[in-house]
KELOFI-422514 format. One record per atom (N, C-alpha, C, O, CB): residue number from 1; residue in three letters; atom name; x, y, z. Coordinates in pm, 1 decimal, m for minus. Glycine has a CB too. Layout:
BEGIN
R,NUM,ALA,CA,X,Y,Z $
...
// end
This chain:
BEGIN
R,1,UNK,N,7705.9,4008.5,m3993.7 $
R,1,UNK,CA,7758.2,4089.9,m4101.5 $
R,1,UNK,C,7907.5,4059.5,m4115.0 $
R,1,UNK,O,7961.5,4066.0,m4004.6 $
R,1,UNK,CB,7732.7,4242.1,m4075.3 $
R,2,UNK,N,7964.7,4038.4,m4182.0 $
R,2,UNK,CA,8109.5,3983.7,m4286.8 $
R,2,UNK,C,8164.9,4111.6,m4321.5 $
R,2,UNK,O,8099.4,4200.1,m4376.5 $
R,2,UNK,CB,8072.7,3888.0,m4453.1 $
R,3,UNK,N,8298.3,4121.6,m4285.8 $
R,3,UNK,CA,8350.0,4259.3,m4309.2 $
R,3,UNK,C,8453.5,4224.0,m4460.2 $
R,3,UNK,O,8563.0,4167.9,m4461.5 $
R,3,UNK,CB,8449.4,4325.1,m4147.1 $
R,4,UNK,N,8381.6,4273.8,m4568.3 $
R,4,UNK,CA,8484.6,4198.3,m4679.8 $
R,4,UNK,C,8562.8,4315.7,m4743.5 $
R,4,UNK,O,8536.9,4436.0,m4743.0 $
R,4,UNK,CB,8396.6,4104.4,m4813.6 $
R,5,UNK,N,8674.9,4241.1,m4803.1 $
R,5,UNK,CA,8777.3,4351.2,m4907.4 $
R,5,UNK,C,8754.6,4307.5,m5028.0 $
R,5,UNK,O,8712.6,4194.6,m5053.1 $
R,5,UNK,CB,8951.7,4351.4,m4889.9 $
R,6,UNK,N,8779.5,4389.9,m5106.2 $
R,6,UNK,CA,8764.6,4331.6,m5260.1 $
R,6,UNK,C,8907.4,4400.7,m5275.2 $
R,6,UNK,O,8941.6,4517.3,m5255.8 $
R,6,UNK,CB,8611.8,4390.4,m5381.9 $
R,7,UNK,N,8978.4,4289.7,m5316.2 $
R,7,UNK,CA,9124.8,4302.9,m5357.9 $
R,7,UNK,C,9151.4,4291.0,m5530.9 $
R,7,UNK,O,9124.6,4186.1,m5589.6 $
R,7,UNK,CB,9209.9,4175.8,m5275.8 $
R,8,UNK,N,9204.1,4405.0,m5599.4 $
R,8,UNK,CA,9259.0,4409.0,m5721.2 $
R,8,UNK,C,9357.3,4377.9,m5714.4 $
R,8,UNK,O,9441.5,4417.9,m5634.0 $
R,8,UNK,CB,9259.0,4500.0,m5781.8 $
R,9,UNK,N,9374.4,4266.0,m5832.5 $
R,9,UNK,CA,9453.9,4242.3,m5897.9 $
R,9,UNK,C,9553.1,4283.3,m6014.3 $
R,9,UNK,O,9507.2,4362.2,m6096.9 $
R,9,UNK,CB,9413.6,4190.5,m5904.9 $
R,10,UNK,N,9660.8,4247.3,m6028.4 $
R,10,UNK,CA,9729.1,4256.1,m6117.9 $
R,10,UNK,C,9812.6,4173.3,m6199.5 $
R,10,UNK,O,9871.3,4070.3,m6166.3 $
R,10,UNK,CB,9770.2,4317.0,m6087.5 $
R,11,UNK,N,9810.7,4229.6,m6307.5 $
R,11,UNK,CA,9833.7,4069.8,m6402.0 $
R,11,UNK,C,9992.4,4103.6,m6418.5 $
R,11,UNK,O,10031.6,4218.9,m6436.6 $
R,11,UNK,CB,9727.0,4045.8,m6599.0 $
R,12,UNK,N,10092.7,3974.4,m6409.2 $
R,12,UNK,CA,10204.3,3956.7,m6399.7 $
R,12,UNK,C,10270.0,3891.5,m6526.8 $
R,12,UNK,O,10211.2,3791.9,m6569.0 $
R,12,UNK,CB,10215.5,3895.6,m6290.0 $
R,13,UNK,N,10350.6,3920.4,m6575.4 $
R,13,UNK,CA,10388.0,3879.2,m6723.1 $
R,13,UNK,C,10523.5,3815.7,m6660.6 $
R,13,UNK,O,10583.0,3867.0,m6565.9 $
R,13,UNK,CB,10405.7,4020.4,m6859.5 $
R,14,UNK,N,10556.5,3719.1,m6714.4 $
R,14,UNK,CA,10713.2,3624.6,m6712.2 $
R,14,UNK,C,10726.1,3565.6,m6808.9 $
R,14,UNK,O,10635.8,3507.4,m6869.1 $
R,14,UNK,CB,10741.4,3514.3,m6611.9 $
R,15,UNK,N,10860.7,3572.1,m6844.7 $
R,15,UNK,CA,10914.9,3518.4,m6944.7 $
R,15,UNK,C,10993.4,3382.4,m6948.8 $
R,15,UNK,O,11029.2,3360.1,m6833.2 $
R,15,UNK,CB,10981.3,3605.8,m6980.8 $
R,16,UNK,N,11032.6,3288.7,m7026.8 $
R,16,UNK,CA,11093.6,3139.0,m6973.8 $
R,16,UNK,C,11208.4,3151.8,m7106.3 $
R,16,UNK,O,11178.0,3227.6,m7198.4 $
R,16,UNK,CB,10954.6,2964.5,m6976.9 $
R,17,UNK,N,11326.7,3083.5,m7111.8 $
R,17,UNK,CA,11367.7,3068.1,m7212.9 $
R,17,UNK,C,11447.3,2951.0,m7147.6 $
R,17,UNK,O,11443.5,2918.0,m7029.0 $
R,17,UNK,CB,11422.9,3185.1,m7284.8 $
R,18,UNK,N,11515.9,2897.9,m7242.4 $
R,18,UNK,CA,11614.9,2766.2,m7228.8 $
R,18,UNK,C,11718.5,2780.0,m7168.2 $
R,18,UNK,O,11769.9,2891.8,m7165.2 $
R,18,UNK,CB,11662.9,2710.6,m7341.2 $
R,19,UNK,N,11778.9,2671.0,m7102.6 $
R,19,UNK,CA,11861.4,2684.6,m7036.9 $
R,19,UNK,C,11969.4,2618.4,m7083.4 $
R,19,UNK,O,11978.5,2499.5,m7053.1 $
R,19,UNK,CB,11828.1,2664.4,m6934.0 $
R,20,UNK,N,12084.4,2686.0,m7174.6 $
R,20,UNK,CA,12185.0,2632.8,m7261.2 $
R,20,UNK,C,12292.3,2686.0,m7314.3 $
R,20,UNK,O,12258.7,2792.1,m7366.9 $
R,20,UNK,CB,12140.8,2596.8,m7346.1 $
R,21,UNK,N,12407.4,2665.8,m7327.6 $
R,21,UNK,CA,12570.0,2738.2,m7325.0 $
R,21,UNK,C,12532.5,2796.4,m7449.4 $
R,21,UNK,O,12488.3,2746.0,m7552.6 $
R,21,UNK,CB,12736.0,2630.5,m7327.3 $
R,22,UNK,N,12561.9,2923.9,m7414.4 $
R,22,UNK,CA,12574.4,3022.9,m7527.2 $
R,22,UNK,C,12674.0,2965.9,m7659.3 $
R,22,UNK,O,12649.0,3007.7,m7772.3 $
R,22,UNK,CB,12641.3,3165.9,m7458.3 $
R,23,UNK,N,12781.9,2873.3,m7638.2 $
R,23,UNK,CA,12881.6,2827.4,m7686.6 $
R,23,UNK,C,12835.1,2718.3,m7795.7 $
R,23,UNK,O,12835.6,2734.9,m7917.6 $
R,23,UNK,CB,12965.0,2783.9,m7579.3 $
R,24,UNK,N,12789.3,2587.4,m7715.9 $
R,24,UNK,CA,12809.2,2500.7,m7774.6 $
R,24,UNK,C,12636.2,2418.7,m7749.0 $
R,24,UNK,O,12601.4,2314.5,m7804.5 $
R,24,UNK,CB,12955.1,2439.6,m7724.9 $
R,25,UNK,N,12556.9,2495.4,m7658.1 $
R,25,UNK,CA,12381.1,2465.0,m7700.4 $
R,25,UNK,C,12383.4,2326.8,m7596.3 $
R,25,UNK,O,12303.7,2234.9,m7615.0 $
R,25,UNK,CB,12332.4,2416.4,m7922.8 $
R,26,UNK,N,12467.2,2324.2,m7503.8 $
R,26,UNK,CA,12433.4,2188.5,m7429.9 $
R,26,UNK,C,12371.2,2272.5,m7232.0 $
R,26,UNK,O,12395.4,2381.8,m7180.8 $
R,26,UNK,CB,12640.4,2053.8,m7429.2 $
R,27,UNK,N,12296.3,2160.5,m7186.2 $
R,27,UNK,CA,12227.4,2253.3,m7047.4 $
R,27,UNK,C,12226.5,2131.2,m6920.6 $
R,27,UNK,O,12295.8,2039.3,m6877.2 $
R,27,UNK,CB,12021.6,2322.0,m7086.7 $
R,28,UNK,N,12155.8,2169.4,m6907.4 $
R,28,UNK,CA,12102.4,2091.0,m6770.3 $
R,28,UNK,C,12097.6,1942.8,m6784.6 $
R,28,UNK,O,12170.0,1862.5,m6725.8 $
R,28,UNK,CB,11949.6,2135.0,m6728.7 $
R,29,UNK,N,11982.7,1911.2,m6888.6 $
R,29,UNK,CA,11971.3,1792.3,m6938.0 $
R,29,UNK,C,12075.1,1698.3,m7003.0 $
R,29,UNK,O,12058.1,1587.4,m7053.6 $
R,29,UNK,CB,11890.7,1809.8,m7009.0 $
R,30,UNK,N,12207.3,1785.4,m6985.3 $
R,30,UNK,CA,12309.9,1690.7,m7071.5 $
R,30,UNK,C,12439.2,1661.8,m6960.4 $
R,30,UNK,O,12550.3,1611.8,m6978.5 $
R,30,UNK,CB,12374.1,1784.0,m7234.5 $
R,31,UNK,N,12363.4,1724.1,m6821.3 $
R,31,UNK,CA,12454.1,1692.2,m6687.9 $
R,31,UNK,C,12582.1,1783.0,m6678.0 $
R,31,UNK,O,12683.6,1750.2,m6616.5 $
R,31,UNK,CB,12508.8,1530.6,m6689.2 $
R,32,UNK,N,12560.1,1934.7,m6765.5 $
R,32,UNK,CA,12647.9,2033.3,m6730.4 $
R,32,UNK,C,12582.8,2117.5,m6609.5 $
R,32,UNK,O,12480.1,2099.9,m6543.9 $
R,32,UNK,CB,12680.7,2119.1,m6856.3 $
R,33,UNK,N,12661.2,2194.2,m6606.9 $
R,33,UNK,CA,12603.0,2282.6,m6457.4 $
R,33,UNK,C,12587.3,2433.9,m6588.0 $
R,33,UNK,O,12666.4,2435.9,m6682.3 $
R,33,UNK,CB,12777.7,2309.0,m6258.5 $
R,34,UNK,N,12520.6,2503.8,m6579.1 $
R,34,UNK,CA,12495.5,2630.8,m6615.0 $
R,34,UNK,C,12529.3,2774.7,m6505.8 $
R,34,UNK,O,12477.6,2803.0,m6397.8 $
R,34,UNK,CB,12352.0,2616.2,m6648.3 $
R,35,UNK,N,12620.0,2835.4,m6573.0 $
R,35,UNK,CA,12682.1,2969.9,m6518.3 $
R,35,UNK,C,12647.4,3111.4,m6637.2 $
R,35,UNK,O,12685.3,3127.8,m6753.1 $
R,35,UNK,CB,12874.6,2937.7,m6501.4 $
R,36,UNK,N,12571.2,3185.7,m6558.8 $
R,36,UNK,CA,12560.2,3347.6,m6633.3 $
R,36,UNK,C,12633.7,3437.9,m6596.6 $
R,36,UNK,O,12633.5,3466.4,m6476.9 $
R,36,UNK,CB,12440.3,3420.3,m6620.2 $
R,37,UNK,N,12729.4,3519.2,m6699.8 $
R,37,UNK,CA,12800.8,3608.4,m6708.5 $
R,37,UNK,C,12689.4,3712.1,m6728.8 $
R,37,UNK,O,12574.5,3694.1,m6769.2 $
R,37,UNK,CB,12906.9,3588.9,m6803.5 $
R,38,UNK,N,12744.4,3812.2,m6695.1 $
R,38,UNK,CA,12660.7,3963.2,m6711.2 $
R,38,UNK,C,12821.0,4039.2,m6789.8 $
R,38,UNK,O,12929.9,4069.4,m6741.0 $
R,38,UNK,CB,12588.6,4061.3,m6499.9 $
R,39,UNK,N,12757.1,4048.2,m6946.0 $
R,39,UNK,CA,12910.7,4095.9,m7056.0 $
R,39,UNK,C,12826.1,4221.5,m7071.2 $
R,39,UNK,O,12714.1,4224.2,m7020.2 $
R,39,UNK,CB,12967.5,3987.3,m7246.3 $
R,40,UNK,N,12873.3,4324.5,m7138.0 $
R,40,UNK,CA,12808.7,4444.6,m7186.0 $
R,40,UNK,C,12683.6,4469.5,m7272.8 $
R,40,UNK,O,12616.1,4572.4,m7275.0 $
R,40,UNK,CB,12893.3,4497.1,m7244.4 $
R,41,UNK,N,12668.6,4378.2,m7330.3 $
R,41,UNK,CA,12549.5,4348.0,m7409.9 $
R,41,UNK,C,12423.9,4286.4,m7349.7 $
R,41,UNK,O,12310.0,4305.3,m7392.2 $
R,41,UNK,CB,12588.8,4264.2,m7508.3 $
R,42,UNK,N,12464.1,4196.6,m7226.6 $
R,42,UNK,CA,12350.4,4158.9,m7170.7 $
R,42,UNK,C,12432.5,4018.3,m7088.9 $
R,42,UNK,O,12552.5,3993.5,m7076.8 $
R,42,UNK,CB,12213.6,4132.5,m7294.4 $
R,43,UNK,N,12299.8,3937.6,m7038.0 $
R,43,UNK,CA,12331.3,3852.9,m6910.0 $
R,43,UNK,C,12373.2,3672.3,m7060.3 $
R,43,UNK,O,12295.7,3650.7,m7153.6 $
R,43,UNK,CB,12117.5,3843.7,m6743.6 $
R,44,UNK,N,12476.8,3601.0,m7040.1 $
R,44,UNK,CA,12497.9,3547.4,m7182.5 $
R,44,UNK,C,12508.7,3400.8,m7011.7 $
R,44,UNK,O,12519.3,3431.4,m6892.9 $
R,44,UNK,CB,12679.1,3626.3,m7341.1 $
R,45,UNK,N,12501.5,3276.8,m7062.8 $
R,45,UNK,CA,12457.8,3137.0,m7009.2 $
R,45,UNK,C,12570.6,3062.8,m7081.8 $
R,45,UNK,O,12571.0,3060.7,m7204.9 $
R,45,UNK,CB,12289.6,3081.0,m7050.3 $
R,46,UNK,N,12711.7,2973.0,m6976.7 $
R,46,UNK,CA,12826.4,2948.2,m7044.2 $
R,46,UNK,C,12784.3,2775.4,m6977.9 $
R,46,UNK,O,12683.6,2778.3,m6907.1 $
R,46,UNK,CB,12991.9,3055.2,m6996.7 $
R,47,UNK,N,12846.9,2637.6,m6993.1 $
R,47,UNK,CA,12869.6,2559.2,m6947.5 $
R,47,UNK,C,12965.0,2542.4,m6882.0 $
R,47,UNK,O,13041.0,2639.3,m6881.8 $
R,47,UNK,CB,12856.4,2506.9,m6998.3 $
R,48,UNK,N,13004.3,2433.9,m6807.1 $
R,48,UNK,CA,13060.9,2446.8,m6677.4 $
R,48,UNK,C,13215.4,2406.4,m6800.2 $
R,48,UNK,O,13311.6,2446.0,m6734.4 $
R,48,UNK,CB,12988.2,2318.6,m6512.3 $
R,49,UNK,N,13251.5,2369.8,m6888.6 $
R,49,UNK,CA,13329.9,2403.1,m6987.9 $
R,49,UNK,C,13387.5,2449.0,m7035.6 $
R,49,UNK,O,13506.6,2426.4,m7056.6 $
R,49,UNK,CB,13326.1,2408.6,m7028.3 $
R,50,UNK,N,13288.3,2574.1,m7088.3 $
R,50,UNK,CA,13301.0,2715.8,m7163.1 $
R,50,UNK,C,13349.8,2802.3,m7065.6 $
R,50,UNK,O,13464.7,2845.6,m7074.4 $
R,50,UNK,CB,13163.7,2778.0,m7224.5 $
R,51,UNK,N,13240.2,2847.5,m6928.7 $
R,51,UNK,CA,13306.2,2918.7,m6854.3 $
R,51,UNK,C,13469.8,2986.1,m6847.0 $
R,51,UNK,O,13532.3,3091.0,m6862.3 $
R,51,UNK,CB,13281.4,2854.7,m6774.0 $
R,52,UNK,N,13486.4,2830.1,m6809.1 $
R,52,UNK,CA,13627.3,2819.0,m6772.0 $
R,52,UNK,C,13729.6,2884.6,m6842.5 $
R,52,UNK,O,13826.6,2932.0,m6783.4 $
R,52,UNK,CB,13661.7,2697.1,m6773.4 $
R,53,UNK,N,13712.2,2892.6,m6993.5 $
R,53,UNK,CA,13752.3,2952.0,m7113.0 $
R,53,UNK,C,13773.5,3118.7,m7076.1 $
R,53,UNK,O,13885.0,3170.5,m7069.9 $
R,53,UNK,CB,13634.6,2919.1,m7232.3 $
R,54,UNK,N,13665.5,3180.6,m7056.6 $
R,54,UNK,CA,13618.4,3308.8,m7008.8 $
R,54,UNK,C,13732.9,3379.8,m6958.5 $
R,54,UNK,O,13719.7,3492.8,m6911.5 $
R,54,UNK,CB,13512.0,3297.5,m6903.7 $
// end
């Protein structure tokens, strides 16, 4: 006799978005480094560029 569990699940939702300077739309793929500020409105994605500006 097999002592079994029946385990529920739950379904997990995630979200993806791009990874690109709020500024000027350049990311990863263009050999910048990506930095997030947390401003009052929400979490905003600067280049290693832009930042600096900040």
């Amino acid at each position: 006799m097999h002592n079994m569990q029946i385990l529920k699940t739950r379904k997990i939702s995630t979200s993806v978005s791009k990874v690109e300077c709020y500024v000027c739309g350049k990311g990863l793929q263009d050999g910048h480094s990506i930095i997030a500020k947390t401003l009052p409105n929400g979490i905003v994605l600067f280049c290693d560029l832009h930042y600096s500006l900040q």
